[in-house]
N, C-alpha and C positions, 0 to 999 in steps of 0.2 A: 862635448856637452856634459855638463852635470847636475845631479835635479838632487832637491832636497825637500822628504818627506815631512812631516813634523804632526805627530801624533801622543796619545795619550799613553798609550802602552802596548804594543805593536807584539807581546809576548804573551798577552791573554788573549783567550778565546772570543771573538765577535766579530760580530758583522763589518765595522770599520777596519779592524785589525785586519781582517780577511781581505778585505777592500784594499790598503798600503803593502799588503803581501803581492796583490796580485800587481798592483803598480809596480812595483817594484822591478817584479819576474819582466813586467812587459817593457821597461825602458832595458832595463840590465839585456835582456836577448837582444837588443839591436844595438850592446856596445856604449851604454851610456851609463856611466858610473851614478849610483845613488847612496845615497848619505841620507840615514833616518833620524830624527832627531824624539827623543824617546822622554815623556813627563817624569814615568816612574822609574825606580831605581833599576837598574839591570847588573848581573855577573858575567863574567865570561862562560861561564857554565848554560848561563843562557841563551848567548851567542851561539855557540856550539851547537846547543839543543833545534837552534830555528833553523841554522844553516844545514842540517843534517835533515830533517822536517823537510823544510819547504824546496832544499838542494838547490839554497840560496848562493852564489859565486863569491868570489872575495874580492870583486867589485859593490858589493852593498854592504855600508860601513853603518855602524851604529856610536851614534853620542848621543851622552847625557842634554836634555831642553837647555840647560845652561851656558852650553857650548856654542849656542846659537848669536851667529853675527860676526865669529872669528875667520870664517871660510872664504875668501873672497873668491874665489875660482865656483860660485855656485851660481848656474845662471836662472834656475825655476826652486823656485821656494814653493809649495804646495801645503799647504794649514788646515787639516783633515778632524781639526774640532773646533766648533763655532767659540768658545771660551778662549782659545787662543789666537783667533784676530785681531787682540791688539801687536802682538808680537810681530805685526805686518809692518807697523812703525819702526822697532828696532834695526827690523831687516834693512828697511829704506834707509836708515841713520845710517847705518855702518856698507852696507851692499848695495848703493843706489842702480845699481848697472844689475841688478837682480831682480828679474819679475816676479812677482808675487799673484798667487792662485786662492783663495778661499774656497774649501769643499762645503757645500751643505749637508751634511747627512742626519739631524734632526727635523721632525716636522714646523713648519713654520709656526706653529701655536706655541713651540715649546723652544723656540731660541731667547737668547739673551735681550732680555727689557733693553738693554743697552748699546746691541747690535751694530745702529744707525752710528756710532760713535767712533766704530772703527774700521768703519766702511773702505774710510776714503784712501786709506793706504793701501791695499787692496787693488791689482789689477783686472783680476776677472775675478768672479763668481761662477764657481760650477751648480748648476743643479740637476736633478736627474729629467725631470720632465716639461711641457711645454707649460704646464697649467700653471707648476711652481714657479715658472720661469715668468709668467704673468701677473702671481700674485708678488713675489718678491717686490718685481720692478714697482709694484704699485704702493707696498706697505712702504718699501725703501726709500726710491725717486733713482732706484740705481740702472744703469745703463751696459753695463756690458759685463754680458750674463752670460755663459756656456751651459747650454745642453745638454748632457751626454750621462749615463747611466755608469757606474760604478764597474771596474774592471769583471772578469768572469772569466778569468785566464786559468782558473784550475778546472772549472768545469767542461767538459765534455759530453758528444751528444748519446743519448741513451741506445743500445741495441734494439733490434728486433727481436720479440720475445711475444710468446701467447699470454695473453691474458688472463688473469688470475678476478675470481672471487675474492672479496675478503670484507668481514665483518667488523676490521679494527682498526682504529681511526690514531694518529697519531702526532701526539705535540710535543715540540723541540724548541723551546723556549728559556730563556732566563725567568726565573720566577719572580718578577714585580709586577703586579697586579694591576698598575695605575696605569699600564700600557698596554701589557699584555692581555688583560683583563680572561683569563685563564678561568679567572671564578663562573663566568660565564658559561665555557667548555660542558664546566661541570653541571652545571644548572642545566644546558641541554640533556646532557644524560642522565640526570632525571626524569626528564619531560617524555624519552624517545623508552627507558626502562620502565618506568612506573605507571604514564597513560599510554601509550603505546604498547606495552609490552614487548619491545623489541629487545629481550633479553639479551639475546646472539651479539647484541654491540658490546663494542668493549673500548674503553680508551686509556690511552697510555701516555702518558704525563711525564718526558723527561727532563731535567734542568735542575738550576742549583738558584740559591736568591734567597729575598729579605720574607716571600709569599710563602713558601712552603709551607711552613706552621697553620696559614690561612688555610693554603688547599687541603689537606687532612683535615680539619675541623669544617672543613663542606664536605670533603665525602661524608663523613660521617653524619652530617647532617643532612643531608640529603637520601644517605640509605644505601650509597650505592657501593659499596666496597667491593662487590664481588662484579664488580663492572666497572670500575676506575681506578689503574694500578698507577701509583705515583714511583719513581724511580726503582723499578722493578723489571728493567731491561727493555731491549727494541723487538719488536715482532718482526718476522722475515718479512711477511707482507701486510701492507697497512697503506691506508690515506691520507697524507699529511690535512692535518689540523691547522688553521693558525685562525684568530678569533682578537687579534692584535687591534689595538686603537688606533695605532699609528705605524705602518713600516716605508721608508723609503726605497727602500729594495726586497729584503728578505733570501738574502744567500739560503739559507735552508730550505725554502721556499724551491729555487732553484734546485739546489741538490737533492729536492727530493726528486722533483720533474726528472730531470737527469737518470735518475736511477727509475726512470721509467712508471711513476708512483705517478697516480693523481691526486685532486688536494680538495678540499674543502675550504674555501677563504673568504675572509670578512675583506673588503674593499678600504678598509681605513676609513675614518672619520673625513679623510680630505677625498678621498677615492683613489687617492695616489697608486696603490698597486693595481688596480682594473688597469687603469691609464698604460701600465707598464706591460701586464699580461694580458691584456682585453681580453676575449671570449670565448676559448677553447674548449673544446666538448672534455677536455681530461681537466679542466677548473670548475668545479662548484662556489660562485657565491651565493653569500649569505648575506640576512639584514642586519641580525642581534634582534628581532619578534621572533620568539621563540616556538608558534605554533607553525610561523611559514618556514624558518630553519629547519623542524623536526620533518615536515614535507618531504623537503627539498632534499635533507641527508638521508634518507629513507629510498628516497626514488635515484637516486646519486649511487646508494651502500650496490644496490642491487640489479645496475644496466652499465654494462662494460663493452657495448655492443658497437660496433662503427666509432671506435674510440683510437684515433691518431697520436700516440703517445710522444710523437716529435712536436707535434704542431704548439702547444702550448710553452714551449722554450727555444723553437728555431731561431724565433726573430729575436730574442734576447741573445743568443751567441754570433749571429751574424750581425751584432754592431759591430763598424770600425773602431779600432783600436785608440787608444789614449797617445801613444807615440805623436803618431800622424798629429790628429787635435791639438795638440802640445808643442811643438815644434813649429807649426805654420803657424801657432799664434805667438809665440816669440819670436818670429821672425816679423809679423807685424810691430810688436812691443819694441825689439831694435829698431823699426825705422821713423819711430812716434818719437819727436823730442819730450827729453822728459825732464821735466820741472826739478831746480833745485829742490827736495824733500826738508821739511821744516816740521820737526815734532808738537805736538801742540800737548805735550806733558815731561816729565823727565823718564828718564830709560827706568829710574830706579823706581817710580810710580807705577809703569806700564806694569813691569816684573811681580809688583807688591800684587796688582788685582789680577794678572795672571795667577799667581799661587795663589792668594789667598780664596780664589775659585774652588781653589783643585783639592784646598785644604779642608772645604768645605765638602766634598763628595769624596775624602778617602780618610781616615783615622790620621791626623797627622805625628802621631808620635810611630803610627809604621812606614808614614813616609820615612822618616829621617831614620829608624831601625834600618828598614833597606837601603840608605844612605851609608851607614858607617857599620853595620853587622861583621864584615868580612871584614874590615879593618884590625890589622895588629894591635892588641893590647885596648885599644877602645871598643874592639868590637867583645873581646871579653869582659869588661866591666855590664856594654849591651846586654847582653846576653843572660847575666846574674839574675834569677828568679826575683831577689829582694831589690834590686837598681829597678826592675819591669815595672814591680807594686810601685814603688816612690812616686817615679816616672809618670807613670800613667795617670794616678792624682794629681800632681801637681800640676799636670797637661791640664786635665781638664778642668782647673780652677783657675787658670791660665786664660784659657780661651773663653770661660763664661765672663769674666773680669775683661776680653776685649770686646764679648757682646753686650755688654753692660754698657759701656764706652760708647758705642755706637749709635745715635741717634740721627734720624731722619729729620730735618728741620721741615722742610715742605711738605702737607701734604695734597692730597690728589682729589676733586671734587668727587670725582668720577668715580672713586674705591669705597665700596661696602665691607664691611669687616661682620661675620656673622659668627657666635659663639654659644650653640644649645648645649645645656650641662654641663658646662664649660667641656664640651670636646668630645664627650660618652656617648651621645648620639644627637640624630638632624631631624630635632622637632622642637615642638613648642611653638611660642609665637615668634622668634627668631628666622626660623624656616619658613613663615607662611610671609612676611616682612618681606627676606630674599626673593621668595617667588614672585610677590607684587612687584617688587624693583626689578626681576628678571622681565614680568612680562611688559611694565610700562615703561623704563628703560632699557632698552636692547642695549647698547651703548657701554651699559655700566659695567666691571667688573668688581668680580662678589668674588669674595672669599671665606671658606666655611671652614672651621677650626674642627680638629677630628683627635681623637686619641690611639687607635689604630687600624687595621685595614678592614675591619666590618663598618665603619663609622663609614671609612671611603667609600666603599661600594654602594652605600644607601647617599650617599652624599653626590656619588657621577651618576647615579641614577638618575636624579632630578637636573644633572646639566652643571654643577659647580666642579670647580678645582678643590679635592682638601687639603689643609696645612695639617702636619702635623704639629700637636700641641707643645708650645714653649721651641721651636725650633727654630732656627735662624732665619730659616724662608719667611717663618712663622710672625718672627718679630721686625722684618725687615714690613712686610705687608701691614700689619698691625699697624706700624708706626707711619704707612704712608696713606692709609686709609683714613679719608673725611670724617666718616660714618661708623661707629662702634655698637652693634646691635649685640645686645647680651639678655640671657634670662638668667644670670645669676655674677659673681664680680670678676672684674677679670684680674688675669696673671699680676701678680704688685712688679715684676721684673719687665712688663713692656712699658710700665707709666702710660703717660697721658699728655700728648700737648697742648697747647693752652687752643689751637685753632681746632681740634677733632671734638667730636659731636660724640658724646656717650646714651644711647637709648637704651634704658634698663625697664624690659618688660615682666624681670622676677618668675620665676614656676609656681605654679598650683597659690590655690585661696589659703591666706596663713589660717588656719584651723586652730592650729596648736602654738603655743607660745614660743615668741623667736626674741631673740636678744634684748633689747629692752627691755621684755617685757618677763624678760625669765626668773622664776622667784627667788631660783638662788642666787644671793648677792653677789656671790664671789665668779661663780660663774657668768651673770651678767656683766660682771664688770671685763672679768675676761673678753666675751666675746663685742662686747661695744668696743673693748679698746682696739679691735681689730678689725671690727667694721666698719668702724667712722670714717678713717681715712681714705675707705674705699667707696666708700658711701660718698662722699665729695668730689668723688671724678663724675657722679652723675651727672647730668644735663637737663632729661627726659626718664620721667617713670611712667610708663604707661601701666594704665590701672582699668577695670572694668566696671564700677560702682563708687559712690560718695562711700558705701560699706569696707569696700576695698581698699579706697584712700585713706579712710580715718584705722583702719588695722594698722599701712603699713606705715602712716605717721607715728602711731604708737611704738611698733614694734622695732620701728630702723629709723626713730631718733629723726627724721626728717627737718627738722627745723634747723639744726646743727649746717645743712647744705642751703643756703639762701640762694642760691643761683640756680637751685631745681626747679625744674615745671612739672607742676604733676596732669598729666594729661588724661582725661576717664573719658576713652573712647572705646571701651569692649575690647576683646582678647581676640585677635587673629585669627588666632586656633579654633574659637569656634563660629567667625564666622564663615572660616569652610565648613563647618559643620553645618549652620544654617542654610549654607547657600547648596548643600550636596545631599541634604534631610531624602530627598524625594530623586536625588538620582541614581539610577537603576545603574547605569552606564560605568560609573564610580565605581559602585559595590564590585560589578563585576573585574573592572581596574584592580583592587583593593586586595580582593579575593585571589585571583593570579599571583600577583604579587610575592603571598606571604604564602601562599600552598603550590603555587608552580603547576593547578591545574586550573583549568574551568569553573566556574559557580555551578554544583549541583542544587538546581531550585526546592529540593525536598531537605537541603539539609536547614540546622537551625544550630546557629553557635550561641555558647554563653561566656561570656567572658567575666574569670574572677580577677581580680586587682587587690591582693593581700599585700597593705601598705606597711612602712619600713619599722618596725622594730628599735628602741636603740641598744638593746643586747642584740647583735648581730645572731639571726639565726642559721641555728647549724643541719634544719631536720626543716621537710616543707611543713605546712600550716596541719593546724590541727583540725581543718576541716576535712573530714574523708574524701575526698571527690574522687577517688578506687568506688567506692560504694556508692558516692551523687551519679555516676557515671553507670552503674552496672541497673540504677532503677531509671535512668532517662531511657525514654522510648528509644530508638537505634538511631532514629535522625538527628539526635540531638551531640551535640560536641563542644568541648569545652577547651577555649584559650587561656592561659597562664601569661600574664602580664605582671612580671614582676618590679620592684623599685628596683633601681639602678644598683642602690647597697646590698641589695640581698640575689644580684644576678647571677652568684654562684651557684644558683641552688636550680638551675635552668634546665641542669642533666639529672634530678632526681623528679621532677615533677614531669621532663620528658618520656622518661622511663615507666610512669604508673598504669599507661594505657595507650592505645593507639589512637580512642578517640580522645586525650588531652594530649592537649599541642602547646610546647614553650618555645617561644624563640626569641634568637640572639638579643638581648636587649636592643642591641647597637644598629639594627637591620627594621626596630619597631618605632614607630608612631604611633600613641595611642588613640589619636584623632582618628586614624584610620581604622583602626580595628571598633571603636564609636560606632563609625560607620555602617560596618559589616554587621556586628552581632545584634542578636534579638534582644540578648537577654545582660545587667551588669550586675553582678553579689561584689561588693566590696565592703571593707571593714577601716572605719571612720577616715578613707582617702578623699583628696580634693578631687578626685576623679569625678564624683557623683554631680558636681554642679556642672561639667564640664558636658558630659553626658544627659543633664533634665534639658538641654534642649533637644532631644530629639523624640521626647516625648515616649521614652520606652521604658520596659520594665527596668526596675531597678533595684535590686534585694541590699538591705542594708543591716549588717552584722556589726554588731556592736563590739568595742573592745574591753569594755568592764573600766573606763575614763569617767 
């Protein structure tokens, strides 16, 4: 027999990778030659490296994805990443006498839109658990599903050993935020350091990834550097951490158990890991409610007592093997007549959305580098500093020129497209929009535009997926969404089809003089001639007064769009204000939120709102608030709400005092902080109107206008 694996890149570090190692080891010991077939480039030197590693036989052969379909001598094909099930068709074109396996190892929210499309080539379906195995068959309509958890063939079970104290909690993770959500971690250890005072905790943060950057700008945001070391080595003894949105397994997770470790773990948004580990006194879950977590890992940190350090992974290593599984069901598969196989695209099709997947989630100018680098003579023209620069521009004027190309013809009733400041952060009336269609359409899905990973975290907060802004995901949604909700214009590179619905609900009351209405001529003329055309994708202006509609007639040219509806039905934004005026329950939501503690009822916040400049300023406002702050009686404290253009200046106004507080712009709604504070001083911002409905003080500084 001979089994062929077929993976992404079986030479990097991961959980999959781990998983077609361990397959590997387990057909190869009973004498079954395997052939891996490998997305990214590989050396011999890498060859080498894994066979030396993992003390791989020279029975496991490795080819380039390309190679795929020439082997006729193979009789399990195994497809170990959901983007590569169409290649289940190839396989059938050229190997019909080859049965074919698809592994699941993404969570089912997060496989391919297009899944159902390449089902049917496909002999079985692996997944690891009973539940998945129930929601599959339902989303799908698919019928023969395999059970069975992911190899575990390196793992072994842990000694007998006394138990250890220990105060230090430990994560091994890849750093992307959108799964891992690690920002979380940290957020706890604020919560367990600063109202708690459990100093003694310490967490250790190891991993490589696109989040790093993030997690450094929350420790320090949060305070806790001398209690959150980010890649700063492994502790002897420690608690594995995981705080993951999503794991289908979790080898590390395992390999900590194994080494005797007990763990702290979030159950995934499906619960899929409980399901796997259920409920051993050495596994602490958790919810992601940060006061019943801080409990939980508190009273966890510090009872080691009747604690069975096997029991929480026995039954994970006493599953039967994948051999066994594998083989009685190919021996089922030989005695099923099976269908002439008939493609229902061309090979050269399949291949193009094969790669141009893979093209999209890795640099494609280092794909083809690790293609021809080691190559005589072309691999040295590669290699030249000046060929890299050229290279790499022309790449990527290349590929914007095929995303240009790209348009979606259909689009989706059912898809909301939502975009506050175009992308800087999830407020306005945009987000209040999305949440009334979250909560009166369950049904829908919403998409909310983000610029980068503080935008996401306030964006999964409230339950949405973010796009990153102008991104392929970005524009592929864009263009399949019904519904285009914006409070300012969008991207001129995703356009417009003539069947999507554009609702422009505009930010803040124009106060001040905007395009039309601007006195320099040259300048007016400038920015009309850039807003007209953008101004005619409108549909819907939603407006909050005849006062409102007659500004932004004047101001944006409206008559130039005849196909506008201007619609004056009040502003979103404040009717959560109105509707939240008097609730308690809110404030105290609110409060949590942006200080990660409790509402102290003796305190009293003010919030200043120093509006935008157009000389970018380089130094905070020249109101004193070091001195407003040192004559406020002691309960009183002051929030810093800055414009978005002047969010640089976040870490000098945070630094003036302990009781002023700035944060991330991208993390704020100023609706909510509305909410909270007693007190608003602003200086000539549309904030003020937004805020007299709730009937509070309101100090108003003039700009010398």
């Amino acid at each position: 027999m001979k089994i062929a694996i077929i993976g992404f890149n079986i030479f990097s570090p991961g959980g999959t990778s781990r998983s077609n190692l361990n397959l590997a080891k387990e057909f190869n010991n009973e004498g079954i030659e395997v052939v891996i077939y490998n997305a990214r480039p590989f050396s011999p030197t890498d060859i080498l490296s894994i066979r030396y590693q993992e003390k791989l036989s020279t029975k496991v052969y490795f080819e380039p994805l390309i190679e795929l379909g020439k082997d006729n001598s193979i009789d399990i094909y195994i497809i170990t990443r959901e983007t590569f099930f169409p290649l289940a068709q190839i396989i059938k074109f050229y190997c019909p006498q080859a049965m074919t396996v698809g592994e699941i190892h993404a969570p089912l929210s997060m496989l391919p839109e297009n899944l159902d499309e390449n089902l049917y080539a496909l002999d079985y379906i692996r997944v690891s658990t009973e539940s998945i195995k129930k929601e599959f068959k339902k989303k799908y309509q698919y019928e023969t599903l395999l059970v069975h958890q992911v190899s575990t063939d390196h793992v072994a079970m842990p000694d007998d050993f006394i138990p250890k104290l220990t105060n230090n909690l430990y994560v091994l993770s890849r750093f992307e935020d959108g799964v891992k959500d690690i920002s979380y971690a940290i957020r706890l250890l604020d919560y367990l350091v600063h109202y708690h005072k459990a100093t003694h905790i310490r967490l250790y943060i190891e991993g490589y990834g696109p989040s790093e950057t993030l997690y450094r700008n929350l420790i320090n945001h949060y305070g806790v550097q001398a209690n959150v070391f980010l890649n700063q080595g492994t502790p002897a003894d420690y608690i594995y951490f995981s705080t993951s949105r999503y794991e289908t397994f979790g080898y590390s997770i395992l390999e900590a158990l194994a080494k005797g470790k007990r763990a702290v773990l979030f159950p995934g948004e499906d619960r899929v890991l409980q399901e796997i580990y259920k409920n051993p006194p050495n596994i602490q879950w958790i919810t992601k409610d940060i006061p019943i977590d801080a409990r939980r890992v508190l009273k966890f940190i510090s009872s080691i007592e009747n604690i069975n350090y096997r029991q929480g992974i026995s039954p994970i290593l006493k599953q039967t093997n994948y051999v066994s599984h594998y083989v009685s069901y190919y021996h089922l598969f030989q005695k099923r007549k099976q269908k002439k196989f008939v493609l229902n695209r061309e090979v050269e099709e399949i291949w193009a959305e094969v790669m141009s997947v893979q093209m999209e989630q890795i640099p494609s100018l280092y794909y083809m580098y690790g293609l021809l680098k080691d190559k005589p003579i072309v691999g040295r023209i590669l290699t030249n500093s000046h060929f890299k620069t050229m290279a790499t521009t022309l790449f990527h004027r290349l590929k914007a020129k095929k995303i240009m190309q790209r348009r979606v013809k259909a689009v989706s009733e059912n898809m909301y497209f939502i975009e506050s400041f175009h992308g800087k952060s999830f407020s306005g009336d945009p987000k209040y929009i999305a949440l009334w269609v979250k909560k009166h359409m369950p049904d829908a899905q919403i998409f909310v535009s983000s610029v980068n990973q503080l935008v996401d975290i306030e964006v999964r907060y409230f339950g949405f997926e973010p796009l990153r802004l102008g991104s392929a995901e970005y524009q592929r949604k864009f263009e399949q969404s019904k519904y285009i909700i914006v409070n300012g214009n969008t991207l001129d590179k995703v356009g417009k089809s003539p069947n999507q619905i554009i609702i422009q609900t505009w930010h803040g009351f124009p106060l001040k003089k905007m395009v039309a209405d601007l006195e320099d001529p040259k300048q007016r003329k400038q920015e009309l001639s850039a807003f007209l055309p953008r101004m005619k994708k409108w549909n819907y202006l939603l407006t909050s007064s005849s006062m409102n509609t007659s500004l932004f007639h004047s101001a944006f040219s409206l008559k130039e769009n005849s196909n506008l509806k201007v619609v004056e039905m009040g502003a979103p934004r404040n009717a959560y204000l109105i509707e939240n005026k008097n609730n308690y329950r809110e404030k105290l939501h609110i409060h949590f939120k942006y200080f990660n503690r409790p509402l102290d009822t003796n305190k009293k916040y003010i919030l200043f709102c120093p509006t935008w400049r157009k000389q970018e300023r380089k130094e905070v406002t020249s109101i004193d608030l070091e001195d407003l702050i040192k004559h406020l009686p002691p309960e009183y404290e002051i929030i810093v709400k800055l414009h978005p253009l002047e969010a640089s200046l976040r870490r000098f106004y945070k630094a003036l005092d302990s009781r002023i507080h700035c944060f991330y712009n991208e993390l704020v709604d100023i609706q909510e902080l509305f909410l909270l504070v007693d007190i608003l001083i602003s200086d000539y911002s549309s904030a003020i109107f937004d805020f007299a409905h709730l009937n509070k003080k309101n100090y108003y500084s003039a700009r010398g206008f």
